[in-house]
SEMARKE-232094 format. One record per residue: residue in three letters; x, y, z of N, C-alpha, C in turn. Coordinates in pm, whole numbers, plus 32768, in hexadecimal, padded with zeros to 4 digits. Atoms other than C-alpha are relative to their C-alpha. Layout:
N
ALAXYZXYZXYZ...
END
This chain:
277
UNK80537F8A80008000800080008057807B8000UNK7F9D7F60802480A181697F7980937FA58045UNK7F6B805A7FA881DF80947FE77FFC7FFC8091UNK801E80057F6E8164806F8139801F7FAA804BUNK7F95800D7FD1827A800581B18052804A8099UNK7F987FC88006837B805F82B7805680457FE0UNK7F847FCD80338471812A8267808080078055UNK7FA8802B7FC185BB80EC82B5806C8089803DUNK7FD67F7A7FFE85FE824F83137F8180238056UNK805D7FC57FA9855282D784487FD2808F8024UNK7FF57F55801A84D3845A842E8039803E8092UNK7FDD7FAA7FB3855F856384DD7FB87FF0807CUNK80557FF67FAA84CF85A48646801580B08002UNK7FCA7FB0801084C18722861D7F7F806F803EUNK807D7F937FE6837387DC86D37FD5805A8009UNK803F7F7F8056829B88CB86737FFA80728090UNK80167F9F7F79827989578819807B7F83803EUNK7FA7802B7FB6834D88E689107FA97F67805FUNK80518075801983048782894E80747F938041UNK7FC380567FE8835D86658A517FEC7F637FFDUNK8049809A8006834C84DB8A227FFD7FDF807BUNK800080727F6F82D9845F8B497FDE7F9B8023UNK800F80A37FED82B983008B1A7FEA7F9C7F70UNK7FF7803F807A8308820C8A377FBA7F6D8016UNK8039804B7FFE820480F38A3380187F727F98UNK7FF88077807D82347F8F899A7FB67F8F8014UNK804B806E7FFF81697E938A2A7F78801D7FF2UNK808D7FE9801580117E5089B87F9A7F67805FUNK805E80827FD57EDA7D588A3E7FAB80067FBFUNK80857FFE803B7D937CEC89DB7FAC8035801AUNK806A80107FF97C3A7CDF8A07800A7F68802DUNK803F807E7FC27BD77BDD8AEB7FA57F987FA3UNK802E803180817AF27B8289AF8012804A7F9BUNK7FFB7FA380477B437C0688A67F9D800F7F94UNK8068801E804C7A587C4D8786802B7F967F85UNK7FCF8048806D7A4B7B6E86617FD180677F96UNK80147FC080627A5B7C2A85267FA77FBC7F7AUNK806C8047807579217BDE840A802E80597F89UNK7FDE7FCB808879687C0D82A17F9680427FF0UNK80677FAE802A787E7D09820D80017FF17F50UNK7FE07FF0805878F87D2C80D680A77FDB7FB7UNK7F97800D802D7A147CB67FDF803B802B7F46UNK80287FEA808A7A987CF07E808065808F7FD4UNK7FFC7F7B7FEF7B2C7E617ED9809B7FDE7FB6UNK7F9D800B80207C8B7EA57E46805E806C802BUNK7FDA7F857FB27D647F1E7F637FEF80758033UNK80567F827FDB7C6A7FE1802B806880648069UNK7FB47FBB7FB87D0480D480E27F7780528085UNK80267FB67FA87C52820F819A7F4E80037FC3UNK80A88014800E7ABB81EC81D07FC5808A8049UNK804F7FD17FBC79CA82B8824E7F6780087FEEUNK80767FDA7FDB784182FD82957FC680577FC0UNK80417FB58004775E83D881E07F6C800C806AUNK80667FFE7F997619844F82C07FB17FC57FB9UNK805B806880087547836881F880257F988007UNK7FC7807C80127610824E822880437F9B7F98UNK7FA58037806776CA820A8110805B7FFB802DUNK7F6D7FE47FDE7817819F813B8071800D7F90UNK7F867FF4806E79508224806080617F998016UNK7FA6806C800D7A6881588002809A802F7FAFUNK7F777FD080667BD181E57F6F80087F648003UNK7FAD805280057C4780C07EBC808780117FBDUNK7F757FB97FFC7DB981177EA880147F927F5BUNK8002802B80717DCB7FE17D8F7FF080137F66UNK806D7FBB80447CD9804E7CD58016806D7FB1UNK7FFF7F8D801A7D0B81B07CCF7F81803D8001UNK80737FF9802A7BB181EF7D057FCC800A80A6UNK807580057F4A7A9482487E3F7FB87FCF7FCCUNK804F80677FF779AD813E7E6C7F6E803C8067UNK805D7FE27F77783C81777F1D7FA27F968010UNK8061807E800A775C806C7FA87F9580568053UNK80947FBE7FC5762180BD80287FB47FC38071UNK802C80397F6A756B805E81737FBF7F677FCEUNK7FF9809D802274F97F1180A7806C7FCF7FB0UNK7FB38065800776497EC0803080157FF87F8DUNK7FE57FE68075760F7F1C7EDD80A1805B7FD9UNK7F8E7FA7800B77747FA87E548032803A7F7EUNK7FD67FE0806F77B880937D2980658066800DUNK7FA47F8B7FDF78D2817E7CC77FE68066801EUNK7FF47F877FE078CD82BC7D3F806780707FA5UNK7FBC7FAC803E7A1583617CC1805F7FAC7FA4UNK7F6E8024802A7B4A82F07BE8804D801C7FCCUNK7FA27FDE7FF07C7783207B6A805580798032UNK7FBB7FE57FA97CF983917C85809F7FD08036UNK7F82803A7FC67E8283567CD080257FE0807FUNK7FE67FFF7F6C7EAA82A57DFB7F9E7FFE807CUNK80397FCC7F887DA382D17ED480147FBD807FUNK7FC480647F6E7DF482A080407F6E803F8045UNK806E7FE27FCF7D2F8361811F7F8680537FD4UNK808F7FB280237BB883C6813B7F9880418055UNK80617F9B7F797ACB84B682037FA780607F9AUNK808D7FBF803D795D854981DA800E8053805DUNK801D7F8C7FBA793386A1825B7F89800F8035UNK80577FF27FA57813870283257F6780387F9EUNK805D7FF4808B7761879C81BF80077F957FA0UNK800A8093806977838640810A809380057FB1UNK7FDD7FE88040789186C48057809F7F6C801BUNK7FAB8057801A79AE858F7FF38085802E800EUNK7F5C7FC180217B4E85C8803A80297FA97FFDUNK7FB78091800E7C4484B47FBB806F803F7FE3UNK7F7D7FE6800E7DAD84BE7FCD80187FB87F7DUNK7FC3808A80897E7484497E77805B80408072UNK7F8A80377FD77F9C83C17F1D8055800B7FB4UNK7F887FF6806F804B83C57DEE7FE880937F96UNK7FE47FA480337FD384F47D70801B808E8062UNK7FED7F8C7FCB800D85ED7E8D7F9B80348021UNK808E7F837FE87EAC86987EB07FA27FB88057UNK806D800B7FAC7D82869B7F587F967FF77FB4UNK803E7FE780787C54866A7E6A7F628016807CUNK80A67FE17FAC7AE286E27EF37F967FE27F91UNK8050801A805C79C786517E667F6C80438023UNK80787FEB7FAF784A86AD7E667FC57F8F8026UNK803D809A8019775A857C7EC47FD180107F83UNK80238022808F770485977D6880717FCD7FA2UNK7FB180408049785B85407CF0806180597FC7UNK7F9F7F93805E78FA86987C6E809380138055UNK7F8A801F7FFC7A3B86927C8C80848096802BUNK7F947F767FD97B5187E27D22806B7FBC803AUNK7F8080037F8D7C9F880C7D997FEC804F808DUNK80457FB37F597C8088617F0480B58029801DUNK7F8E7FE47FBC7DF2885C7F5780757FC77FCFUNK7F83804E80387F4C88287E93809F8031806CUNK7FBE7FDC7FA980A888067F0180097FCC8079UNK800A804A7FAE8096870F7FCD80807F97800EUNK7F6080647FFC81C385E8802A7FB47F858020UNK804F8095801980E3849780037FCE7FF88093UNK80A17FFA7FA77FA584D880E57FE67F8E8014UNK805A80A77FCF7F0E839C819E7F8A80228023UNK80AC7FF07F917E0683A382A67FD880A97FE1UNK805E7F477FFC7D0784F482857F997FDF8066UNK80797FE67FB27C0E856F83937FF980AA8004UNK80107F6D7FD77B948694842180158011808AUNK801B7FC07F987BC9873485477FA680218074UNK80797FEB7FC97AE587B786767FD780967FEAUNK802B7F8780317AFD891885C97FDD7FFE7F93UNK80068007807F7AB0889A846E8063801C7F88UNK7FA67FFC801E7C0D889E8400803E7F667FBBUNK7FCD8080804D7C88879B830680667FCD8051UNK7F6980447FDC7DA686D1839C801E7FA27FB6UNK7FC08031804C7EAD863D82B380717FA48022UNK7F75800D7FB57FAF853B8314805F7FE47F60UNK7F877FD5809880D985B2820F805A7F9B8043UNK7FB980967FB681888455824F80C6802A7FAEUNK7F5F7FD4801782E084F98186803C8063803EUNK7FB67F707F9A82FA8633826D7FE97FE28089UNK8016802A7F6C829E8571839F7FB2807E804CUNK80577FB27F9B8194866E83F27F7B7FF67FE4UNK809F7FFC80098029868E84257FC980AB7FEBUNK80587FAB7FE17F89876E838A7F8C805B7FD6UNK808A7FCA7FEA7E6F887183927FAD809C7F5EUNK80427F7F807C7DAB893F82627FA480658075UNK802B7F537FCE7D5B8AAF830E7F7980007FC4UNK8059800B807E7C118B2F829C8033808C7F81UNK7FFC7FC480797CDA8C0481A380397FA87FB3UNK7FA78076806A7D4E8AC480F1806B7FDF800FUNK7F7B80357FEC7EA38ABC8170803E7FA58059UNK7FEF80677F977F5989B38224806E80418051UNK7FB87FC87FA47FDB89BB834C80217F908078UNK7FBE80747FD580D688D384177F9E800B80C2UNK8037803C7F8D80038842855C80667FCA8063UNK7F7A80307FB48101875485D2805E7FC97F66UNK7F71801880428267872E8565805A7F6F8045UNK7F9080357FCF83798648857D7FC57F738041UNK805E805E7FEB82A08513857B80847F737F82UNK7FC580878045831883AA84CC7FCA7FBF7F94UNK80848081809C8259831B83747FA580438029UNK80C480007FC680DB83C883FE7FA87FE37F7FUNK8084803380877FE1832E83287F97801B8032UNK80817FD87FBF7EAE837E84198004806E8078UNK80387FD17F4D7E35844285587F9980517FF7UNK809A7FEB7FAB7D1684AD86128029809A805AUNK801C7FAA7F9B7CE585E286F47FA57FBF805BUNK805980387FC37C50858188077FBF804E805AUNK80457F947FCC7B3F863088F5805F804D8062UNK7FCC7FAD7F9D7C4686B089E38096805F7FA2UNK7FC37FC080827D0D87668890809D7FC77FFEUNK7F57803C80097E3C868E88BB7FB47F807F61UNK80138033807B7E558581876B80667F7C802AUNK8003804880097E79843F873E80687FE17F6EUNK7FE27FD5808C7F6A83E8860880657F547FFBUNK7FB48079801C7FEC828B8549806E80127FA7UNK7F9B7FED8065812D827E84D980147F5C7FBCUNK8000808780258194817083DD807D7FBD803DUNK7F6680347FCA8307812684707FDD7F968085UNK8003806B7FA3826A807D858F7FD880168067UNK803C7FFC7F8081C7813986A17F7880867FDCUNK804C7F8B803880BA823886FA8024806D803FUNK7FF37F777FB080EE8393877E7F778051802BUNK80507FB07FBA7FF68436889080468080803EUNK7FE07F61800B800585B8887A7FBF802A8070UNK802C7FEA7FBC7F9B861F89B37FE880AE7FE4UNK80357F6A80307ED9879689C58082805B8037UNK7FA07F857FF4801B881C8A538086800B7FD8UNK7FA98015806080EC879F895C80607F668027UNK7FC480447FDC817486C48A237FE87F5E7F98UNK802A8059803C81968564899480367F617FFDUNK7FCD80B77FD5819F83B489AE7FFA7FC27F81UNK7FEC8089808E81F482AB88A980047FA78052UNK7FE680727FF281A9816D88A880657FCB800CUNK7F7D8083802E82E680C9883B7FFF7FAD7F8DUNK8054804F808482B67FAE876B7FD87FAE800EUNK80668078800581947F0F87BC7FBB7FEA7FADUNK802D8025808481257EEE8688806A7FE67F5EUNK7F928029806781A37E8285447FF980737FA2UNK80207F78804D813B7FBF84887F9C80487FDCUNK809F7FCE8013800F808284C37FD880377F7FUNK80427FBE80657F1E80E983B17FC9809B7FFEUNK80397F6D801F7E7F821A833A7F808014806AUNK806F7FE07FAB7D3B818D83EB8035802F8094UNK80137FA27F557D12827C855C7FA180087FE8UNK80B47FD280217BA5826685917FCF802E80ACUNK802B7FF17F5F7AF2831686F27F877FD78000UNK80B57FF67FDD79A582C387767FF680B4804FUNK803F7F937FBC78E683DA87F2801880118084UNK7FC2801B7F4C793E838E895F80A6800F8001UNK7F597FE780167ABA83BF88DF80787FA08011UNK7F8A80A480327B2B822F88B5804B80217F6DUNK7FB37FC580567C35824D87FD802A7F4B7FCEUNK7FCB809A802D7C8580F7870B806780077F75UNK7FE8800680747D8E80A4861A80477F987FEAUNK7FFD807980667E007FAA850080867FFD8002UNK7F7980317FE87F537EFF85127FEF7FD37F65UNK7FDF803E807C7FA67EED838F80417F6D7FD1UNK7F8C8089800D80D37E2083A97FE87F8C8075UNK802480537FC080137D5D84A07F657F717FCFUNK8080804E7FFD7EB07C8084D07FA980498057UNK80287FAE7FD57E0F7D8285C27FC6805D7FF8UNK805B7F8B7FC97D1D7E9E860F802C7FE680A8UNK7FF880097F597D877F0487707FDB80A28006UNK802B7F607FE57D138030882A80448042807CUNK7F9B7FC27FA87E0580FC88D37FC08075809EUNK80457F7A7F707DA981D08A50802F80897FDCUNK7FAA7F7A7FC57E05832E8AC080A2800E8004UNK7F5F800C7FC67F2E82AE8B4180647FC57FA3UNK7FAA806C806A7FAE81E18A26801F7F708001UNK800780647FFC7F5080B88A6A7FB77FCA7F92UNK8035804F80907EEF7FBA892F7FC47F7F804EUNK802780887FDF7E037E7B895E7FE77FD37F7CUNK8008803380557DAB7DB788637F5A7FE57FF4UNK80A97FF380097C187DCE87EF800A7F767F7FUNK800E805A806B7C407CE686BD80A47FC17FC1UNK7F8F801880427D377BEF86227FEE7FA57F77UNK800D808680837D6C7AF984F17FCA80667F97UNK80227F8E80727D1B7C2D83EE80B37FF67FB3UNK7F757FF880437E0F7C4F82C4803B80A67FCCUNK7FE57F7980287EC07D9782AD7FB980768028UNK80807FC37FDD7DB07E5B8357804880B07FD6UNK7FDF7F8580137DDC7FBA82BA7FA6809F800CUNK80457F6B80137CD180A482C17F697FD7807AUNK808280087F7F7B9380B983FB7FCC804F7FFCUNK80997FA57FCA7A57817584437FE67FC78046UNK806F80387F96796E8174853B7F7980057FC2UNK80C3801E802877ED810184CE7FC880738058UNK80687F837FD47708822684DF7FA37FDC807CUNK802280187F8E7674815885ED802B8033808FUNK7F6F7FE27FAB77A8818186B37FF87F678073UNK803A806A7F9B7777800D8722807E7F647FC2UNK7F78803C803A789E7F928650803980687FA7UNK7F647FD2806B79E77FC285677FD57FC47F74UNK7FE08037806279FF7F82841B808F7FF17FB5UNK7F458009801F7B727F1C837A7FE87FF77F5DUNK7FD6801D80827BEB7F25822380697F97800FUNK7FA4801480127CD07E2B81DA80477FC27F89UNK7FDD7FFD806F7DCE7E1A8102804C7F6B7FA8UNK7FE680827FF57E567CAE81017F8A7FB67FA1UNK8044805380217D2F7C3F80977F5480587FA6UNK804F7FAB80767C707D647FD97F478005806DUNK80867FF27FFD7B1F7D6A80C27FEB80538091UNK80237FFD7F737A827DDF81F07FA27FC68048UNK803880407FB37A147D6683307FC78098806DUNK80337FC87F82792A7DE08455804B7FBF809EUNK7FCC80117F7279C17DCD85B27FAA80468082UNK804E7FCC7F9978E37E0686E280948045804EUNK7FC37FBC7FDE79527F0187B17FDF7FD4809CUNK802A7FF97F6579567E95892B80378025807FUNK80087FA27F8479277F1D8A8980507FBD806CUNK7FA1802C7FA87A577E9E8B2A803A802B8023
END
């Protein structure tokens, strides 16, 4: 996936505020049960970044492909967009409106739900994971400048956090600190006062998917693993799901009562209950 890989070259550590690690986390656990993951759907070609429209459609970058995919609350699935270079990540704005990273082409593309097609944002260093913010601020993880970051509302970007490792995803979370997956092998929690913890390498190489529930569970996808695990406050990782191939891209069901995974091993996705453990 976009060579989603390791790299054998670890980025700078270089921060944007003054910024201390205070703890380097490496062991993970389970779930006492964990969920079993149900296929939903298969067929996809290297799904990457998903998301939700408010009628329940769900998008689909397939990075393979080159192309967004939409299925519909029965499951029906037609194209949406294509040739698109790359697509990694994907996020619906709060007006319906579609944003997909090309990975390989640098930009940001904005769609309408009808399908029309703009540049939202060039100049980019191979974009992964996309979300938004809790101010309605795009967040970008620029996985060649090792930073995250943020479209202004005058269109311009602007570095969030710096001096990060591979970031292919992250989250803001309700207390304005961020959540963020790097692919080299761990995750980084941005605490609101800059301060900040890494995992280590408890994982084999997180994905683009960072998905929150509304309550501010925070879960993510071990690429170079078999996993969905969902990381604490503190930086602690358990393990919510295993035996998945490549798990690269997650949402949360508009329910908010499970996960959904892309994965890339094996081109499909599965549902994963989400439980109260």
């Amino acid at each position: 996936m976009m060579k989603l890989i390791r790299p054998s070259v670890i980025g700078y550590l270089a921060p944007l505020a003054i910024v201390v690690l205070l703890l380097q986390i490496t062991a993970t656990s389970a779930y006492a049960n964990k969920a079993a993951p149900v296929e939903l759907w298969k067929g996809f070609s290297s799904p990457v970044g998903m998301a939700f429209d408010d009628t329940g459609n769900l998008f689909v970058a397939e990075w393979g492909a080159g192309r967004v995919s939409r299925v519909d609350p029965a499951g029906n699935r037609t194209i949406f967009a294509d040739g698109i270079s790359g697509p990694s990540g994907l996020t619906i704005a709060p007006d319906g409106f579609i944003y997909v990273a090309s990975y390989s082409g640098n930009e940001i593309y904005r769609f309408t739900p009808a399908g029309e097609r703009s540049t939202y944002v060039t100049g980019l260093a191979t974009p992964a994971g996309i979300g938004f913010d809790r101010s309605g601020q795009l967040l970008i993880a620029n996985r060649r400048t090792n930073q995250i970051l943020a479209v202004n509302d005058d269109g311009q970007l602007e570095p969030i956090i710096e001096g990060l490792r591979t970031p292919v995803g992250a989250v803001q979370t309700p207390d304005g600190g961020y959540v963020v997956s790097n692919i080299d092998g761990d995750i980084t929690l941005v605490r609101p006062d800059g301060s900040r913890i890494q995992t280590g390498k408890a994982l084999g190489a997180p994905g683009p998917g960072v998905a929150m529930t509304k309550t501010g569970r925070v879960f993510v996808v071990d690429y170079g693993g078999t996993t969905v695990q969902e990381i604490s406050p503190e930086g602690k990782l358990r393990v919510v799901a295993d035996g998945l191939r490549s798990p690269v891209g997650l949402v949360v069901a508009p329910d908010g009562t499970s996960l959904l995974t892309a994965t890339w091993g094996d081109g499909a996705i599965y549902r994963i209950p989400i439980l109260n453990q």
